[in-house]
N, C-alpha and C positions, 0 to 999 in steps of 0.2 A: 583949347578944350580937350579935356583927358577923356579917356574913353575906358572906364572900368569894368571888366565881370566878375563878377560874384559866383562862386560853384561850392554846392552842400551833397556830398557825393554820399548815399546808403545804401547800402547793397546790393541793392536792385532799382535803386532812381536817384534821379540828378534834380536838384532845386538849383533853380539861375535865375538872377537876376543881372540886366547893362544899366551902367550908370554912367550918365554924361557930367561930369566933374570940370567944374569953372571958378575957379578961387574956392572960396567956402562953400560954394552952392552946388549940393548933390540930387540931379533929378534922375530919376528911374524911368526909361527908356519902353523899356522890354521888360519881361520877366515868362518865366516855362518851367517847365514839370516833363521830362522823362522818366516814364513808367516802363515796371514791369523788365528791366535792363536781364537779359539772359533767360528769359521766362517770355513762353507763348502769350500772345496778345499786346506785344509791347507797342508803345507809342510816344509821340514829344508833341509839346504842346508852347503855344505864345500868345503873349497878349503883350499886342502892339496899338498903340492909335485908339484904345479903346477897344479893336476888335479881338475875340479868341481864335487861333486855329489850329487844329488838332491832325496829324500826320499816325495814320499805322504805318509804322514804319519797323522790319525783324532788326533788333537791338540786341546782339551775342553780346555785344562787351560795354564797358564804358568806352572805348574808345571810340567804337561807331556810335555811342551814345552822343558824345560830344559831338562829334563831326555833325551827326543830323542837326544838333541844337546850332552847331557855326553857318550850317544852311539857311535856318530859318532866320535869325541874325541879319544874315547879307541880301535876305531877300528885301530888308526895305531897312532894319534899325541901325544897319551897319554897311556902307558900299561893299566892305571887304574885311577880313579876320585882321589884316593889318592894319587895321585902323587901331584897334586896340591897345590900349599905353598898356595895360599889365591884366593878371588875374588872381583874384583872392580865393583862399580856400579856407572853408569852417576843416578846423583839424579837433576832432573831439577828446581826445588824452595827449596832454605835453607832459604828464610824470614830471620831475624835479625840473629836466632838463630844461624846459620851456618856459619861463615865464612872463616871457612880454612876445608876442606877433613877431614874426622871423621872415625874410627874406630866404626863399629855397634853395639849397644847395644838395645835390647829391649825398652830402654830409647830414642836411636834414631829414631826406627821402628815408635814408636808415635807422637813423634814432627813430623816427615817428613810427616804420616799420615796428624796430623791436620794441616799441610800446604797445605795440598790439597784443601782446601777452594780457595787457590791463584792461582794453578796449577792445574785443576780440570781434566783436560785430560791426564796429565803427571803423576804428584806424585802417584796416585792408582796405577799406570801401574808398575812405581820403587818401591812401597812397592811390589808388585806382586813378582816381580823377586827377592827382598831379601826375603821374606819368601818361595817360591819356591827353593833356594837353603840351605836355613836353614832347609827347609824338607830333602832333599835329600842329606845334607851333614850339619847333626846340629854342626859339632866340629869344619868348616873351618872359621878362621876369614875370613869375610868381611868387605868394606869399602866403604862408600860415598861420592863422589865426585860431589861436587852440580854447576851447573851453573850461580846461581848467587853467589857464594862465593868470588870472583874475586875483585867485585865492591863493596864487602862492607868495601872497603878503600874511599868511597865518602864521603864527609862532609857536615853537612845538606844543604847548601845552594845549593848543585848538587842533592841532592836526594829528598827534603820535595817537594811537590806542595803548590800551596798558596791555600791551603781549611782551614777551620775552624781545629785546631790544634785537637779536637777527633778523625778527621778519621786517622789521621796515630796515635796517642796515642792508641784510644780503637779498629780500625779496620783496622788498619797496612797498610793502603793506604798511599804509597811513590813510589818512583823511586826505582827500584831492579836489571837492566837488564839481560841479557842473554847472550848467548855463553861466558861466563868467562873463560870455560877453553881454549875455541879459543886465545881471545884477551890475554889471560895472555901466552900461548905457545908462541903463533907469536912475541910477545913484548918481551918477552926473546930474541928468536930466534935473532929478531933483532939489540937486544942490543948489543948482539954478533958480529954483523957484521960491527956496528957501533964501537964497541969498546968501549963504554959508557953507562949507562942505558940512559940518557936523556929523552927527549921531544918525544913521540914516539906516533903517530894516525895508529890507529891499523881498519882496513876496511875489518869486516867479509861479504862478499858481495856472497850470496847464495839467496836459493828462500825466505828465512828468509834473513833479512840483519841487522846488526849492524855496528856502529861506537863507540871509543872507547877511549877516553883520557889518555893516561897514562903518570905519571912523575915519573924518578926514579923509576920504578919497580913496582908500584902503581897504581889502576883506580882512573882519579878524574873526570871526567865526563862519561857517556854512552847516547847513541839515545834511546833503549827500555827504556820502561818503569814501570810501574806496573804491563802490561803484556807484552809479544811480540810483540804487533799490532801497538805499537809506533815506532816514530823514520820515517826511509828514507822510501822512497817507497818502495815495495817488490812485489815478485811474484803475489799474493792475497791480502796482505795487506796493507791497503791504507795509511800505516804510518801514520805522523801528519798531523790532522784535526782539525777543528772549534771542540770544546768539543758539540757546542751547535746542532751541524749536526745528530748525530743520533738521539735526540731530537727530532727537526725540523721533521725528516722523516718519525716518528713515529707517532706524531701530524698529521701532512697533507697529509701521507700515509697509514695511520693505518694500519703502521709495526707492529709487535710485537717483542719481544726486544730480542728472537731468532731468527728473518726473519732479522734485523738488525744486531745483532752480524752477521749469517752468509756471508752478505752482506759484512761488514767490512772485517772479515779474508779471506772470499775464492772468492768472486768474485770480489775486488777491484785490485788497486796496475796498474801491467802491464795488468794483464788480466782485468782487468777493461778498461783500457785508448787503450789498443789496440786488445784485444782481443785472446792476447797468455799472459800466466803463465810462458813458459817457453822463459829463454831468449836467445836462440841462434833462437827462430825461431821473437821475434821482434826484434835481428839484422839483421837476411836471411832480413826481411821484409824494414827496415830501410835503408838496401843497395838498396834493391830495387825503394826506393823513396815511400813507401806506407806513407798517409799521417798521419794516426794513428798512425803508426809503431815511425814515423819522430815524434811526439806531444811527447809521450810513451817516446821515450829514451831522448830528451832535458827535460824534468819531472825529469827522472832519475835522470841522471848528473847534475840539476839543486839543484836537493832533496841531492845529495854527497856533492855537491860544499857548499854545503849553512851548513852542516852541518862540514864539515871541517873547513872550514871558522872561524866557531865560538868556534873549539877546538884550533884553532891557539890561538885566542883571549884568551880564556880561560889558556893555557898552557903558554903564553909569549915568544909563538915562535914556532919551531918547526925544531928538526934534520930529523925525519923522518917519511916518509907514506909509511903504510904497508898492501898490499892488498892479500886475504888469502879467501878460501870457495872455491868453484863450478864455481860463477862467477868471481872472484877477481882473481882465481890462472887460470884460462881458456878463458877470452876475453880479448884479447888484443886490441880490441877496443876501451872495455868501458875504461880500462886503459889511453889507447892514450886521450881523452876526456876529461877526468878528471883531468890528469897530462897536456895537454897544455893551458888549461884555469889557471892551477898554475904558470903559467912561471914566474910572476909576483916576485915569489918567489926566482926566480936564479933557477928555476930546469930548466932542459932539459933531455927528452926523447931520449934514446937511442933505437933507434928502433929494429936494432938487436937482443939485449936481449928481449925487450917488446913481440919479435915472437916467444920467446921461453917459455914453456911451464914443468912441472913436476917437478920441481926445484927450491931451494933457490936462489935468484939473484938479482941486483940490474937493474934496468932497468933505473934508472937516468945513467949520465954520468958522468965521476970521477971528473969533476970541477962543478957538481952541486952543489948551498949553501946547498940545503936538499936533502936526498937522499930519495929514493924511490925503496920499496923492493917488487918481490913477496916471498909469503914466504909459501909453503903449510902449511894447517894444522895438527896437530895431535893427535885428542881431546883424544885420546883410550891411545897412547904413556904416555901423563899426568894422566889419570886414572891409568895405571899399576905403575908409578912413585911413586902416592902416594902411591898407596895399597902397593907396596917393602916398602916404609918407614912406615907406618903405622902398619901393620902388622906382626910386629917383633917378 
């Protein structure tokens, strides 16, 4: 029996999950939330056996972060930290360098470092958490599992932008997207169900949202972009804009290009157009007939359709669409929406399944030309996956 952790290090909290690994069979153990890491009021949390319990505990570093979190472990899910075959880490920008899950070396700590330049909020936070557990446990292999590794099966005409060819030569400016270990789970998942790798559009649809081209097992297109902030509409993020708009609004608002980034990532998107971030309250609103609420989601569905659309085009067809995340696996709304403006396609909506919820399934109907899956995610399941194979 392997004994795997899972660690998603952000700047101020640690996501963990233990998994007990027996040939193919991965169960989850434990799983906790340390909060608040460096900031008043901090805490770590577990849910063991079914039960929660929650520790205020002063948290200055990741370091004492973990170590609380290897307490509460040994207090019943773990004899002792040595029990442990290895530890996986979500690495959120690999840049060129990365493209498949790596085994840690000092050699990686630094790469992943200097790509912090592209992921400035992220990558610090995942060098945090592997050298916090290389303190506190310098013998245990670990491994990186990075979020753009996924996509860098794109080929330049999916990835370059048309800028003068130095900036992605000397300053690495291209197309990289995000959530790859989402899109790359579910597109399995669903090849499975298909019976084929095929033509598969993969719709990670959370308060981040991507879309996702895949052929054959492969990314050939993605919506994000150089950062997150591209692509479809989002919570806060106003996806694809005029390039020349935060410009414009800098000029004739004398923004400054912090007051604009902030603008773009956290007060755009839904919460911009309607006034809520999250989306189950501009659907309450949308039922209701609120008119912002009604603007806000035809935007949304507008922003899916039009980016599906062009992965059709792109791919030369399509078996299937695969909705997956927060909102993809949990509105069967937005689902309905999206899937009957496709009809076009030979899908039909089965509504029954579309109402159900927590589960792999296909919510087309069995004479649909394409099928149409949801399919939860399991981004932690594929971190412990690598780290068993990597960490031999």
């Amino acid at each position: 029996m392997k004994k795997i952790l899972v660690l998603n290090s952000g700047s101020s909290s640690l996501k963990y999950q233990l998994f007990n690994v027996d040939g193919d069979k991965y169960e989850v153990v434990a799983k906790g939330l340390a909060e608040r890491i460096g900031i008043d009021g901090s805490c770590v949390s577990i849910k063991f056996n079914g039960d929660k319990k929650v520790k205020e505990v002063n948290l200055p570093s990741h370091t004492e972060a973990i170590n609380e979190v290897f307490k509460l472990l040994s207090e019943g899910a773990l004899n002792s930290m040595d029990e442990l075959t290895a530890v996986g880490h979500r690495v959120v920008h690999g840049g060129e360098a990365f493209a498949q899950s790596v085994l840690i070396t000092p050699e990686v700590v630094a790469k992943v470092e200097e790509l912090s330049a592209l992921a400035p909020l992220h990558n610090p936070a995942n060098v945090l958490g592997i050298k916090a557990v290389s303190e506190l446990l310098p013998n245990i292999p670990q491994v990186a599992v990075f979020d753009t590794a996924f996509h860098q099966t794109m080929k330049k005409p999916a990835y370059l932008y048309a800028l003068p060819m130095e900036q992605y030569t000397k300053h690495q400016i291209r197309r990289y997207g995000f959530h790859g270990t989402s899109h790359y789970y579910v597109a399995k998942e669903a090849a499975k169900l298909l019976g084929k790798a095929g033509k598969i559009i993969t719709c990670h649809l959370g308060n981040g949202a991507s879309i996702s081209a895949v052929e054959n097992g492969e990314c050939v297109d993605t919506s994000m972009g150089f950062t997150p902030l591209a692509g479809v509409i989002m919570g806060t993020r106003s996806g694809d804009i005029d390039p020349y708009i935060p410009l414009h609004i800098m000029k004739s608002q004398n923004k400054t290009v912090d007051e604009v980034n902030t603008l773009l990532n956290k007060q755009s998107g839904m919460l911009g157009l309607s006034g809520f971030s999250d989306m189950r309250d501009v659907e309450d609103n949308f039922v209701k007939g609120d008119d912002k609420a009604i603007v806000a989601m035809e935007a949304y569905i507008h922003a899916l359709l039009k980016t599906i659309g062009g992965y059709i085009a792109v791919l030369g067809g399509v078996d299937a669409i695969v909705f997956t995340a927060g909102i993809g696996e949990n509105s069967s709304l937005i689902r309905k929406l999206v899937v009957e403006k496709l009809a076009y396609l030979g899908i039909k909506l089965d509504e029954a399944a579309n109402s159900k919820r927590g589960e792999a399934l296909a919510i087309s109907t069995p004479d649909s030309k394409v099928k149409v899956f949801v399919i939860p995610t399991d981004e932690e399941l594929v971190i412990a996956q690598d780290t068993v194979r990597l960490a031999k």
